[in-house]
Every structure is written in structure tokens, then in C-alpha cells.
PDB file with one MODEL, atoms N, CA, C and O in Angstrom:
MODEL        1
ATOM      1  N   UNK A   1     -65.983 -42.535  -2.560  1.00  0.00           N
ATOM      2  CA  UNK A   1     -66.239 -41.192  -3.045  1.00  0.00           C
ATOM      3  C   UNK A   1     -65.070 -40.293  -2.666  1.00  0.00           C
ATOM      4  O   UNK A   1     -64.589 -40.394  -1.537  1.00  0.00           O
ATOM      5  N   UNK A   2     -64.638 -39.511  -3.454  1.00  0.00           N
ATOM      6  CA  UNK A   2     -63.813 -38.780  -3.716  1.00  0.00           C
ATOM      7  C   UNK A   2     -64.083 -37.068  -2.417  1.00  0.00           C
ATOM      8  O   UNK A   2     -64.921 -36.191  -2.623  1.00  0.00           O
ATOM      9  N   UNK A   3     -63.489 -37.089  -1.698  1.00  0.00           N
ATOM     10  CA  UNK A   3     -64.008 -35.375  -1.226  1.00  0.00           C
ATOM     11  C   UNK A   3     -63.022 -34.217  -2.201  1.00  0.00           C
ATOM     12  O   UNK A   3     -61.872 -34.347  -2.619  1.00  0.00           O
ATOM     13  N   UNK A   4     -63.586 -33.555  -2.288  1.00  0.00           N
ATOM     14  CA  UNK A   4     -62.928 -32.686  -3.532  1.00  0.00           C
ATOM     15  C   UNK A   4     -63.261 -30.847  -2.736  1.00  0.00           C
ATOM     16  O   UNK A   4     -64.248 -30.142  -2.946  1.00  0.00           O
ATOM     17  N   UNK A   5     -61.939 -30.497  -1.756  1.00  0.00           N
ATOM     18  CA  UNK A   5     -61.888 -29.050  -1.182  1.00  0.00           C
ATOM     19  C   UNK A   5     -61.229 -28.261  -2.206  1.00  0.00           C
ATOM     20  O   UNK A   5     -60.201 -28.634  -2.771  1.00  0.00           O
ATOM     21  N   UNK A   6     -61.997 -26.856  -2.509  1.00  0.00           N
ATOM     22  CA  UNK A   6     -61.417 -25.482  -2.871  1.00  0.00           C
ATOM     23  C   UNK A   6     -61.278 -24.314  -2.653  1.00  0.00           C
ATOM     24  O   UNK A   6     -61.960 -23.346  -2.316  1.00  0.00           O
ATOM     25  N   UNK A   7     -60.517 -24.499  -2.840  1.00  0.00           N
ATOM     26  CA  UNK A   7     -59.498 -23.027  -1.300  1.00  0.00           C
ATOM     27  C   UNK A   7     -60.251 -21.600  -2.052  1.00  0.00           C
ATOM     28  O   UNK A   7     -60.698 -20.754  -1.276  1.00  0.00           O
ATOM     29  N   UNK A   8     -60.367 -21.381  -3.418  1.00  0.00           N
ATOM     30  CA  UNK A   8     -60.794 -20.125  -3.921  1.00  0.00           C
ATOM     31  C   UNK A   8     -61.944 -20.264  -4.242  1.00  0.00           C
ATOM     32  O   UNK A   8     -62.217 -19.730  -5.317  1.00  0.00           O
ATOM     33  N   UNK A   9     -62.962 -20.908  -3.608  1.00  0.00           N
ATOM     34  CA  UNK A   9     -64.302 -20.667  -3.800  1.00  0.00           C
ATOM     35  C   UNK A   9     -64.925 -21.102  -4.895  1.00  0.00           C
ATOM     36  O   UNK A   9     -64.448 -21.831  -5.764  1.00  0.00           O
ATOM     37  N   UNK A  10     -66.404 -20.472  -4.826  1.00  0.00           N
ATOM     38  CA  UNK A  10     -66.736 -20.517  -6.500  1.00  0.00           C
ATOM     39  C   UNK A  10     -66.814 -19.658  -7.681  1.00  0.00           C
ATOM     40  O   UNK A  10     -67.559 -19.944  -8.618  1.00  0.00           O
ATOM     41  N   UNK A  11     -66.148 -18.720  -7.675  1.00  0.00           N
ATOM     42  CA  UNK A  11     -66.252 -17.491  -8.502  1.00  0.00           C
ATOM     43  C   UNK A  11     -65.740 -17.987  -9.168  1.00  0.00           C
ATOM     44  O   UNK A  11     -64.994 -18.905  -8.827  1.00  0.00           O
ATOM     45  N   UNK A  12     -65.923 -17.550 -10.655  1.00  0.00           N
ATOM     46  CA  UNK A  12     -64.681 -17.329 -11.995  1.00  0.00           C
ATOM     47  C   UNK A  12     -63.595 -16.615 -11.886  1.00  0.00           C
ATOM     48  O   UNK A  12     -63.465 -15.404 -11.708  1.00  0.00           O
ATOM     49  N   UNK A  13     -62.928 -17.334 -11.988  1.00  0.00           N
ATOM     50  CA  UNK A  13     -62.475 -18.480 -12.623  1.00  0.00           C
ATOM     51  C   UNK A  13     -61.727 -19.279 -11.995  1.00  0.00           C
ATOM     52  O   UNK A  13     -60.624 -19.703 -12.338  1.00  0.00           O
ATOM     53  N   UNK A  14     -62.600 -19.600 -10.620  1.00  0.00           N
ATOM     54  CA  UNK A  14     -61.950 -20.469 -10.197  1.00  0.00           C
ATOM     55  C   UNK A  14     -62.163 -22.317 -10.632  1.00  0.00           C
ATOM     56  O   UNK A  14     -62.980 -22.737 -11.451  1.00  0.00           O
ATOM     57  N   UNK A  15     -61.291 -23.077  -9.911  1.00  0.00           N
ATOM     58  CA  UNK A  15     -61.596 -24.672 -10.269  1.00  0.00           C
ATOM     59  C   UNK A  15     -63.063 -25.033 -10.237  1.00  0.00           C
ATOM     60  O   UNK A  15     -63.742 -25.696 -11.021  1.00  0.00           O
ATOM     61  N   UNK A  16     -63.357 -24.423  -9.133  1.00  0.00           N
ATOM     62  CA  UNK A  16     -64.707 -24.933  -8.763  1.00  0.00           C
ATOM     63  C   UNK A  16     -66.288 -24.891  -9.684  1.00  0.00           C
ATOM     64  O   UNK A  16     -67.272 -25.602  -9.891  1.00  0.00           O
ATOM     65  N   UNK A  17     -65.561 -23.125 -10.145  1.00  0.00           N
ATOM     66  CA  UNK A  17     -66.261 -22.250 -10.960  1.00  0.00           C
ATOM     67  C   UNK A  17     -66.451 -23.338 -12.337  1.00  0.00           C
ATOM     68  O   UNK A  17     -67.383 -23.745 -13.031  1.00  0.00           O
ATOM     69  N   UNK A  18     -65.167 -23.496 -12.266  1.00  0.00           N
ATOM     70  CA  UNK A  18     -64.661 -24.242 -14.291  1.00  0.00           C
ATOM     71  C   UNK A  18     -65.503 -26.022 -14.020  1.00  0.00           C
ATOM     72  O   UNK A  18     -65.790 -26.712 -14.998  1.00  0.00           O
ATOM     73  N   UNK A  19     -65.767 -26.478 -12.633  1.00  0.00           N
ATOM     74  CA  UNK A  19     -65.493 -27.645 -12.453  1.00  0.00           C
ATOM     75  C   UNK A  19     -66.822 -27.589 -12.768  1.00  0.00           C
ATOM     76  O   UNK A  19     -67.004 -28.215 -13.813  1.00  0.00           O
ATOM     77  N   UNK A  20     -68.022 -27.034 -12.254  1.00  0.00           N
ATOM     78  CA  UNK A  20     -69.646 -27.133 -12.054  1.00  0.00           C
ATOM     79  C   UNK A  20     -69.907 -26.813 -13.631  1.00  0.00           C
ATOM     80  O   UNK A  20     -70.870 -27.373 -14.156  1.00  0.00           O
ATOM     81  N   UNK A  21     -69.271 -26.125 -14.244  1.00  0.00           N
ATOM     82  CA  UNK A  21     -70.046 -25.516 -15.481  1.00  0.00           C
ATOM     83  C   UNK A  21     -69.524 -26.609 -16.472  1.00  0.00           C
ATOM     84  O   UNK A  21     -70.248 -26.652 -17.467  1.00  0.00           O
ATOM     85  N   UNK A  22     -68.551 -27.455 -16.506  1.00  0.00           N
ATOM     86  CA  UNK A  22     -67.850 -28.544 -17.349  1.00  0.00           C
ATOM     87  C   UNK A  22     -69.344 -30.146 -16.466  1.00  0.00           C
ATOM     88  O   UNK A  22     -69.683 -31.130 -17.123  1.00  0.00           O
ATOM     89  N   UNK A  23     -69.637 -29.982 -15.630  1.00  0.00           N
ATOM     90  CA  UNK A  23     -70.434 -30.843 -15.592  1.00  0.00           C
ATOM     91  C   UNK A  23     -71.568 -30.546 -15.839  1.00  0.00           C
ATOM     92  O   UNK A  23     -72.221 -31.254 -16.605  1.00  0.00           O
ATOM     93  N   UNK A  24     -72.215 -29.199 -15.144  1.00  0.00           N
ATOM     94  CA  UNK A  24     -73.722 -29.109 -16.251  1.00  0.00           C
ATOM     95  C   UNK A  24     -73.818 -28.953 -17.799  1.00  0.00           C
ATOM     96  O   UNK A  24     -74.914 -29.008 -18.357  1.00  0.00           O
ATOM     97  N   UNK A  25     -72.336 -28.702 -18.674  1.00  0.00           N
ATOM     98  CA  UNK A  25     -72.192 -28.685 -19.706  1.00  0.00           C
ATOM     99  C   UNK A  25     -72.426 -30.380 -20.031  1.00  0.00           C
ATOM    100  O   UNK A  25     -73.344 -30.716 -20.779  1.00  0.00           O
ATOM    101  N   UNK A  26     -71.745 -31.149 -19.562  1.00  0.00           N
ATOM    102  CA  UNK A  26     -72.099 -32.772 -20.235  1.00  0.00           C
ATOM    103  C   UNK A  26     -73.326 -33.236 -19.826  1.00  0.00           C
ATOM    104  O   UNK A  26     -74.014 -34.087 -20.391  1.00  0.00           O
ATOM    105  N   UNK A  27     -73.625 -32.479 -18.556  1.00  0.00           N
ATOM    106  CA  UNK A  27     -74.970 -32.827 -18.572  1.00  0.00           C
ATOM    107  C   UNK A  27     -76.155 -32.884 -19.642  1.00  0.00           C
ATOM    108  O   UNK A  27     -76.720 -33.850 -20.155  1.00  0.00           O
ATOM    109  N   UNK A  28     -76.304 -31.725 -19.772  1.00  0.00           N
ATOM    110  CA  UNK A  28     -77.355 -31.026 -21.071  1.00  0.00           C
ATOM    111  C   UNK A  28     -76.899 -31.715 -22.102  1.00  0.00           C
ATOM    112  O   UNK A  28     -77.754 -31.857 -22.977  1.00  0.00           O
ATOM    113  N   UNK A  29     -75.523 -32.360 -22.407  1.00  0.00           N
ATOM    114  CA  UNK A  29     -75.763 -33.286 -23.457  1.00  0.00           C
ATOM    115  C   UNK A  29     -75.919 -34.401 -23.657  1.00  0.00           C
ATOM    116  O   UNK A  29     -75.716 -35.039 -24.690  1.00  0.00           O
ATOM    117  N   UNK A  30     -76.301 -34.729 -22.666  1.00  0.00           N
ATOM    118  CA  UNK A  30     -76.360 -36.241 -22.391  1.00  0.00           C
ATOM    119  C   UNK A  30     -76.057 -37.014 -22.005  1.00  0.00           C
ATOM    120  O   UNK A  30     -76.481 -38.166 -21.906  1.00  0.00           O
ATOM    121  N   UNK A  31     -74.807 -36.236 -21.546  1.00  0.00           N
ATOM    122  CA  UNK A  31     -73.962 -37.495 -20.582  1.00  0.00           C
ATOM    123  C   UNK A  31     -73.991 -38.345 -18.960  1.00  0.00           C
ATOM    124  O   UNK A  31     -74.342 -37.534 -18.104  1.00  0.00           O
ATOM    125  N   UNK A  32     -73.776 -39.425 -18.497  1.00  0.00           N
ATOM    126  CA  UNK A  32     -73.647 -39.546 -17.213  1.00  0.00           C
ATOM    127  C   UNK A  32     -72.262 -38.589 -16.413  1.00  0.00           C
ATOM    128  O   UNK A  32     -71.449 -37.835 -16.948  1.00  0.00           O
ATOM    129  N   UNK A  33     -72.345 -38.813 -15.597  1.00  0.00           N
ATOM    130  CA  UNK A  33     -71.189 -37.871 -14.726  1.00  0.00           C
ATOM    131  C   UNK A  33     -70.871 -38.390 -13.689  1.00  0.00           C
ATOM    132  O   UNK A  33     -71.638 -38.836 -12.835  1.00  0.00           O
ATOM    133  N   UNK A  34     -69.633 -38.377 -13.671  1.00  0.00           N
ATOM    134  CA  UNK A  34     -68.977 -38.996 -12.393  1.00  0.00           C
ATOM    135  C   UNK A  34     -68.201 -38.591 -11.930  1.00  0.00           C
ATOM    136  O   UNK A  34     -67.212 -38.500 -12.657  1.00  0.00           O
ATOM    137  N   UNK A  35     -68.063 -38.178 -10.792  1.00  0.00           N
ATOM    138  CA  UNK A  35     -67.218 -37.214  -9.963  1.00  0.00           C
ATOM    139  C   UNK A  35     -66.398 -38.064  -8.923  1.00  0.00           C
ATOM    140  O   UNK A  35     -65.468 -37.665  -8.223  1.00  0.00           O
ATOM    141  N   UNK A  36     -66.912 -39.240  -8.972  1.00  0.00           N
ATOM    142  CA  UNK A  36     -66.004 -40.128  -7.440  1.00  0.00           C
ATOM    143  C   UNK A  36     -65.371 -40.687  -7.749  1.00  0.00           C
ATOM    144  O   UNK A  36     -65.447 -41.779  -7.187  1.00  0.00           O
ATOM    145  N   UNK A  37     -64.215 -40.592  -8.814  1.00  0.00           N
ATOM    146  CA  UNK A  37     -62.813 -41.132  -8.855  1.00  0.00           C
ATOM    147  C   UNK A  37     -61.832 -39.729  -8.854  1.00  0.00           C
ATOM    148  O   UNK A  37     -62.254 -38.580  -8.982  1.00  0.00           O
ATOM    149  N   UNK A  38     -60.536 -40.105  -8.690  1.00  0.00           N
ATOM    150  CA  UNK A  38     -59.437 -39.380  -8.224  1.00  0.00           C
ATOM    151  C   UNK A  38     -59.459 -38.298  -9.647  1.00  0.00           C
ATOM    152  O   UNK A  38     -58.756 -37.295  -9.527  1.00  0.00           O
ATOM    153  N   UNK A  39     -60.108 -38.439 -10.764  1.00  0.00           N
ATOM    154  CA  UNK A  39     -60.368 -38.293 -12.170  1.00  0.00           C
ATOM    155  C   UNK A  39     -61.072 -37.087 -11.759  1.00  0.00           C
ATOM    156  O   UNK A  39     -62.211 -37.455 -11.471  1.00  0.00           O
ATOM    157  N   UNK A  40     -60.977 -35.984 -11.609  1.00  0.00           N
ATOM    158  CA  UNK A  40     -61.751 -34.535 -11.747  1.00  0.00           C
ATOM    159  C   UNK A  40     -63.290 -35.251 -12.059  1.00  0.00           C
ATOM    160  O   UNK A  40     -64.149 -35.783 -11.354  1.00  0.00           O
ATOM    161  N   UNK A  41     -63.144 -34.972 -13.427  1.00  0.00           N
ATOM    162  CA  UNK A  41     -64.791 -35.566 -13.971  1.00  0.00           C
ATOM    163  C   UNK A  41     -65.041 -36.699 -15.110  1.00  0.00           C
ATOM    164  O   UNK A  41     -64.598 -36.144 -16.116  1.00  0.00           O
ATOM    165  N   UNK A  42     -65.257 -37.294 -15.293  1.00  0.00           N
ATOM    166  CA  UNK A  42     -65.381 -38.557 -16.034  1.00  0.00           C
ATOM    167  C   UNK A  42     -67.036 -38.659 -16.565  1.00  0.00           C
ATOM    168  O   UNK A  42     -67.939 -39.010 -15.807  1.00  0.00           O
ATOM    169  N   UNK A  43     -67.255 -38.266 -18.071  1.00  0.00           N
ATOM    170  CA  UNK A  43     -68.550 -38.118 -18.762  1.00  0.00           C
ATOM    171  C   UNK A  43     -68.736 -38.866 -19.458  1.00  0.00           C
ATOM    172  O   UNK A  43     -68.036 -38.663 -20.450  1.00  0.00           O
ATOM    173  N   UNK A  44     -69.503 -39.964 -19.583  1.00  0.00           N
ATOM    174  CA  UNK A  44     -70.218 -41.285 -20.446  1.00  0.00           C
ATOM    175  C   UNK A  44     -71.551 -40.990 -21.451  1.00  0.00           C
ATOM    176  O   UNK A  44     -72.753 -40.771 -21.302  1.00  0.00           O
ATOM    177  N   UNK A  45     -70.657 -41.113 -22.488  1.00  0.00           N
ATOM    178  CA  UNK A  45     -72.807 -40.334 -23.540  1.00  0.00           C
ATOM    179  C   UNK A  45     -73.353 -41.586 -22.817  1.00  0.00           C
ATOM    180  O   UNK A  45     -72.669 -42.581 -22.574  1.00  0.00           O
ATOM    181  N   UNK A  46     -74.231 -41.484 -22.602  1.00  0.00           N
ATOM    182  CA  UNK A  46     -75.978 -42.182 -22.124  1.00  0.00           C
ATOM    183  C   UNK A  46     -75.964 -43.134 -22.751  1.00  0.00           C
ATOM    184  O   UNK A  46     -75.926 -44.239 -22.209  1.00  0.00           O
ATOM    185  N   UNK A  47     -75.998 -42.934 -24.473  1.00  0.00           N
ATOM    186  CA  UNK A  47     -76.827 -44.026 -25.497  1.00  0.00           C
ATOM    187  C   UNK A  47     -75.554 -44.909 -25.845  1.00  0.00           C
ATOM    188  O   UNK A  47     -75.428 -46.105 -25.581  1.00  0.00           O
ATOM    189  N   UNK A  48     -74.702 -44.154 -26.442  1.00  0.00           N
ATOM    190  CA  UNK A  48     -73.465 -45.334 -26.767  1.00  0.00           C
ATOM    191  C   UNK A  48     -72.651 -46.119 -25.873  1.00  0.00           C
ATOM    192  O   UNK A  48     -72.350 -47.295 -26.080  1.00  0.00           O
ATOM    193  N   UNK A  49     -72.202 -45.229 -24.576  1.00  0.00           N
ATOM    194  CA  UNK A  49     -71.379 -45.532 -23.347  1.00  0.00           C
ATOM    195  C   UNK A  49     -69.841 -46.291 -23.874  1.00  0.00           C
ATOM    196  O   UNK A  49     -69.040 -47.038 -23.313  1.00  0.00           O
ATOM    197  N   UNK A  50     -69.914 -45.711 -25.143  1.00  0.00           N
ATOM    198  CA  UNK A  50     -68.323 -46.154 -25.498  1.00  0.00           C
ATOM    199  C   UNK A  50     -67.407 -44.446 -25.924  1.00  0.00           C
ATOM    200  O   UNK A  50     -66.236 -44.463 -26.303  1.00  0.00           O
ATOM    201  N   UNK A  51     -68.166 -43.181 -25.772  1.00  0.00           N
ATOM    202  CA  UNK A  51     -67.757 -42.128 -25.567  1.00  0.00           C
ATOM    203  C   UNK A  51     -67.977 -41.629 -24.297  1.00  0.00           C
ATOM    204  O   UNK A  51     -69.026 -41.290 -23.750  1.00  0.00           O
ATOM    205  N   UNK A  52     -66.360 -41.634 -23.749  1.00  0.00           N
ATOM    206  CA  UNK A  52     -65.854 -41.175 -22.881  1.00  0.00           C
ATOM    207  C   UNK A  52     -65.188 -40.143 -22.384  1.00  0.00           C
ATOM    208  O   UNK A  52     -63.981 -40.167 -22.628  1.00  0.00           O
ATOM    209  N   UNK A  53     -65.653 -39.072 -21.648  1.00  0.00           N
ATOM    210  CA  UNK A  53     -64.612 -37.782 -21.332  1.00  0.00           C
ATOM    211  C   UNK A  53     -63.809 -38.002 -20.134  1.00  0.00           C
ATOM    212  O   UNK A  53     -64.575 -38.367 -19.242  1.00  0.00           O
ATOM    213  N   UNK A  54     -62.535 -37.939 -19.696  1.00  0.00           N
ATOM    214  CA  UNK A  54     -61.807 -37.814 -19.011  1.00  0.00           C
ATOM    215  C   UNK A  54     -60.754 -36.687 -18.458  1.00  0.00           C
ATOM    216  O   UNK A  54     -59.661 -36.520 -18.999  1.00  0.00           O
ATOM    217  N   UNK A  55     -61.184 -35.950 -17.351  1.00  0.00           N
ATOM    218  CA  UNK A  55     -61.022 -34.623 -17.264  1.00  0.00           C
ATOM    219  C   UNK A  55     -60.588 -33.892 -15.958  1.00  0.00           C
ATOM    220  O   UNK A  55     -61.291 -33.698 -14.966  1.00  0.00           O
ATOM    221  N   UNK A  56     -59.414 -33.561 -16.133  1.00  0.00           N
ATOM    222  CA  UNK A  56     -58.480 -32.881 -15.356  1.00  0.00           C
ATOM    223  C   UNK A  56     -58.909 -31.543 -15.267  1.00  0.00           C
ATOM    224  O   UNK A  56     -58.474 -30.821 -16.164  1.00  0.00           O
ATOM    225  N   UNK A  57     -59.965 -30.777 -14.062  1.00  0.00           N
ATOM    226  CA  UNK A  57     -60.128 -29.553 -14.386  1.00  0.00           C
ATOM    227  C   UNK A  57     -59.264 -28.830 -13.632  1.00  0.00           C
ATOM    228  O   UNK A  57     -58.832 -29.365 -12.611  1.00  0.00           O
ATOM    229  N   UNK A  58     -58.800 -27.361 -14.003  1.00  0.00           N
ATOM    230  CA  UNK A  58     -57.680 -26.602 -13.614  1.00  0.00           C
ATOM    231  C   UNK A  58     -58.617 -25.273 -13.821  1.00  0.00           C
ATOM    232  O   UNK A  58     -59.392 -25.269 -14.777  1.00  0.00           O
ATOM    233  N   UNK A  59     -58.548 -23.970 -12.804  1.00  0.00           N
ATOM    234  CA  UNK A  59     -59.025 -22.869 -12.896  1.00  0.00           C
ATOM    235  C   UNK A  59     -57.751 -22.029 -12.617  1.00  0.00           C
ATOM    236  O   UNK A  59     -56.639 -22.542 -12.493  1.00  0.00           O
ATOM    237  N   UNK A  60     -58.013 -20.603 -12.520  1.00  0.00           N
ATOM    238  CA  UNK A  60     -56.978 -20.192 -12.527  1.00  0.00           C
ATOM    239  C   UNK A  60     -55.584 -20.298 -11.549  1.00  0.00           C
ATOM    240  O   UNK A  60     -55.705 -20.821 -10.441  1.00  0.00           O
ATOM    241  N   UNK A  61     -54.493 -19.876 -11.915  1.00  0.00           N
ATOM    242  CA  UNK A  61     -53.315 -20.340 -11.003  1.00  0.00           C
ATOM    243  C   UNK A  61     -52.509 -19.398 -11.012  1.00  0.00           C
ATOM    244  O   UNK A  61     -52.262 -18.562 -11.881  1.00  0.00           O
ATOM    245  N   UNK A  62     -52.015 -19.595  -9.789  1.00  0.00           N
ATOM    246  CA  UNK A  62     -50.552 -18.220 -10.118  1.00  0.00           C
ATOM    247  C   UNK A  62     -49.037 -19.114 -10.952  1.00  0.00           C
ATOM    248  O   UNK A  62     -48.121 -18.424 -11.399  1.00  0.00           O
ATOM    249  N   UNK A  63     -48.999 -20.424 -11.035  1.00  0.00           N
ATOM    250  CA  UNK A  63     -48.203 -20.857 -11.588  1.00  0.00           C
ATOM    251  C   UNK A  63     -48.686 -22.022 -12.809  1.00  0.00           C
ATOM    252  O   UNK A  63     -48.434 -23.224 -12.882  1.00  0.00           O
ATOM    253  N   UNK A  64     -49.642 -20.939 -13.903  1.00  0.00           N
ATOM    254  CA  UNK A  64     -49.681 -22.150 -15.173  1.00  0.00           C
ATOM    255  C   UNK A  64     -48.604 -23.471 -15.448  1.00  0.00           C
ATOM    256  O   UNK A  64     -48.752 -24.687 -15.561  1.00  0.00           O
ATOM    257  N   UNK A  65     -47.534 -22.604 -15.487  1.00  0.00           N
ATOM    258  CA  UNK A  65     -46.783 -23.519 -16.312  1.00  0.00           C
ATOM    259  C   UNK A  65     -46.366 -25.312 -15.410  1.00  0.00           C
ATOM    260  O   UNK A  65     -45.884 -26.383 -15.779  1.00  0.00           O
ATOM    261  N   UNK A  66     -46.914 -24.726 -14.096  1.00  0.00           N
ATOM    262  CA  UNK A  66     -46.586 -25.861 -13.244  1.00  0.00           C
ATOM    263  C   UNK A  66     -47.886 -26.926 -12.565  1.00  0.00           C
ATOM    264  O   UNK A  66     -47.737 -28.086 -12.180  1.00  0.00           O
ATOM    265  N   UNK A  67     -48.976 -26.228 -12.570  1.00  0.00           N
ATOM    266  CA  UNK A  67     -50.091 -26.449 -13.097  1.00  0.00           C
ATOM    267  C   UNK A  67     -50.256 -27.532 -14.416  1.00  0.00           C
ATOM    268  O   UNK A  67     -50.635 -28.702 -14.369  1.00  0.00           O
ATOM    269  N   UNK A  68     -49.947 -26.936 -15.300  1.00  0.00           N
ATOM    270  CA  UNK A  68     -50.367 -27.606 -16.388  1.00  0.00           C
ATOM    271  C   UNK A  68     -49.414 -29.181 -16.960  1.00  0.00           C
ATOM    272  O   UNK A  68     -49.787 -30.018 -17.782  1.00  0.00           O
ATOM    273  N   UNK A  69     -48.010 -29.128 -16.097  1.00  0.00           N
ATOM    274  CA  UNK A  69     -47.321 -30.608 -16.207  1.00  0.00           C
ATOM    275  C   UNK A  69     -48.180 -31.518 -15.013  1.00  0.00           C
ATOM    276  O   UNK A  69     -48.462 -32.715 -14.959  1.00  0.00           O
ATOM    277  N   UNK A  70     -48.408 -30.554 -14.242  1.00  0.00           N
ATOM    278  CA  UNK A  70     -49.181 -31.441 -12.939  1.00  0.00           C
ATOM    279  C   UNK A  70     -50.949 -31.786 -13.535  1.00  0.00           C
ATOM    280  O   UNK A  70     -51.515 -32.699 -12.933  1.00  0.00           O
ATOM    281  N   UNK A  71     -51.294 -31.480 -14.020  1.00  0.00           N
ATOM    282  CA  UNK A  71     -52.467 -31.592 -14.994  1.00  0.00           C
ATOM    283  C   UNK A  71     -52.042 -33.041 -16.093  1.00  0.00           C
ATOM    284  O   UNK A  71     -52.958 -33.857 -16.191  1.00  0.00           O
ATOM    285  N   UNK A  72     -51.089 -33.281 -16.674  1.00  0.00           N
ATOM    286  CA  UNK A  72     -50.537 -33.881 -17.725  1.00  0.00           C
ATOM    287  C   UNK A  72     -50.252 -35.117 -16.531  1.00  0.00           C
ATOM    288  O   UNK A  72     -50.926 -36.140 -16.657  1.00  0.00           O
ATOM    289  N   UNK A  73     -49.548 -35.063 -15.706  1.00  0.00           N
ATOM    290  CA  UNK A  73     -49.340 -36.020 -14.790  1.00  0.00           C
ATOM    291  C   UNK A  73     -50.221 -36.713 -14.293  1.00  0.00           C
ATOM    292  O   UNK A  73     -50.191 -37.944 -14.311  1.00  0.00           O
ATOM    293  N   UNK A  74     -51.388 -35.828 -13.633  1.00  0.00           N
ATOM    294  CA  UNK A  74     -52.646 -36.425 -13.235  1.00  0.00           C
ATOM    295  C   UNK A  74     -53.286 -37.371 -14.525  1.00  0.00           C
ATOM    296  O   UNK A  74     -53.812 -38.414 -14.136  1.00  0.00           O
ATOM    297  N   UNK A  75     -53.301 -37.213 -15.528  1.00  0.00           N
ATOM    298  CA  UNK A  75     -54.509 -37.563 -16.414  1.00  0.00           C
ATOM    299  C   UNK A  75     -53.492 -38.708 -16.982  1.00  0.00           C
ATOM    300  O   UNK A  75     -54.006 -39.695 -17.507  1.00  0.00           O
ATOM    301  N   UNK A  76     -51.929 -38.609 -16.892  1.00  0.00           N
ATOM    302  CA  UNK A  76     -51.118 -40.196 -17.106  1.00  0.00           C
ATOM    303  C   UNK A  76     -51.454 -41.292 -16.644  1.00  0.00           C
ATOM    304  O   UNK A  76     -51.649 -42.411 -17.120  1.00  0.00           O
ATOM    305  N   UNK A  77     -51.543 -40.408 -14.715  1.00  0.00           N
ATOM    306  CA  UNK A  77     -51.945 -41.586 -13.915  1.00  0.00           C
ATOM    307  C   UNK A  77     -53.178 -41.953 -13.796  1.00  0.00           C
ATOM    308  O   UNK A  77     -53.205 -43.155 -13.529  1.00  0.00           O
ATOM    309  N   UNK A  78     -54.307 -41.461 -13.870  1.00  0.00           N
ATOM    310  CA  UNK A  78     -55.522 -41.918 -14.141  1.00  0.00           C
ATOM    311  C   UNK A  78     -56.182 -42.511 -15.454  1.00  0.00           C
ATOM    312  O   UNK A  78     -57.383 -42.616 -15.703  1.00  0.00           O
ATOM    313  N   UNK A  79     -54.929 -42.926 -16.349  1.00  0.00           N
ATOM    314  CA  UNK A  79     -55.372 -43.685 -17.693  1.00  0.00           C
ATOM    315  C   UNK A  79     -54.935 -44.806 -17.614  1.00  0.00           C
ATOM    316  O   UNK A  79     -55.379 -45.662 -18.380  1.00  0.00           O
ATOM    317  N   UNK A  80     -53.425 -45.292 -16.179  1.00  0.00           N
ATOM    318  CA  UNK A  80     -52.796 -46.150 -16.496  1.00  0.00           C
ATOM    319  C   UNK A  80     -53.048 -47.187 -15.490  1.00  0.00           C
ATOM    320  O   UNK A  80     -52.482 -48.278 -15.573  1.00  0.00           O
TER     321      UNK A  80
ENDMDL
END
């Protein structure tokens, strides 16, 4: 299992904020959820289990633009 610390809490818009509402969102649709790989969140529909979400969550930052290659990086290495 993965421990997963956030320095800015849970308010909006923070990670944490974006991270809980992206999992009760797949929840309500059906999905399984998995939080204990290095993978932010990883969502399986229930019935088919061949649709897969794979998900790098990011809340706000003082440096998007560096953020978001490090986002692109993460989700390289967790496909490969």
C-alpha cells in the first residue's frame, strides 16, 4: 500500500481536494478503485473490467508548467 501525504490539506483545490472527489466520482459509476499503486488512482468498470482509468491527480500549483511534464512523466512510468 501506497502512503499518499498532503502538505495543503483538503480544501479546493487542493490534490487531496481533486483526489477524493475523482474517486467518489468513479465510484457512483461503478467503478472499483484503487489507490495502492504508485498510480494516483486506478478505476476498473465493475461489469466489463476491460475499462480502465489511469490517473495522475494534480491540484493546484505554483509551478503548472512543471507540474504538468512531471504529471506526463509519472503516467509514462506507470504504463511501462
Amino acid at each position: 500500500m501506497v502512503t499518499r501525504r498532503y502538505l495543503l490539506g483538503g480544501e479546493y483545490p487542493s490534490e487531496e481536494f481533486v483526489q477524493a472527489s475523482l474517486e467518489k466520482y468513479f465510484f457512483r459509476q461503478g467503478f472499483d478503485i484503487d489507490t495502492g499503486s504508485y498510480i494516483d488512482l486506478i478505476c476498473r468498470d465493475k461489469e466489463s473490467r476491460d475499462v480502465v482509468w489511469h490517473i495522475e491527480v494534480k491540484g493546484k500549483t505554483s509551478q503548472p508548467g512543471l507540474d504538468f511534464r512531471t504529471c506526463l512523466g509519472q503516467l509514462g512510468v506507470g504504463s511501462g
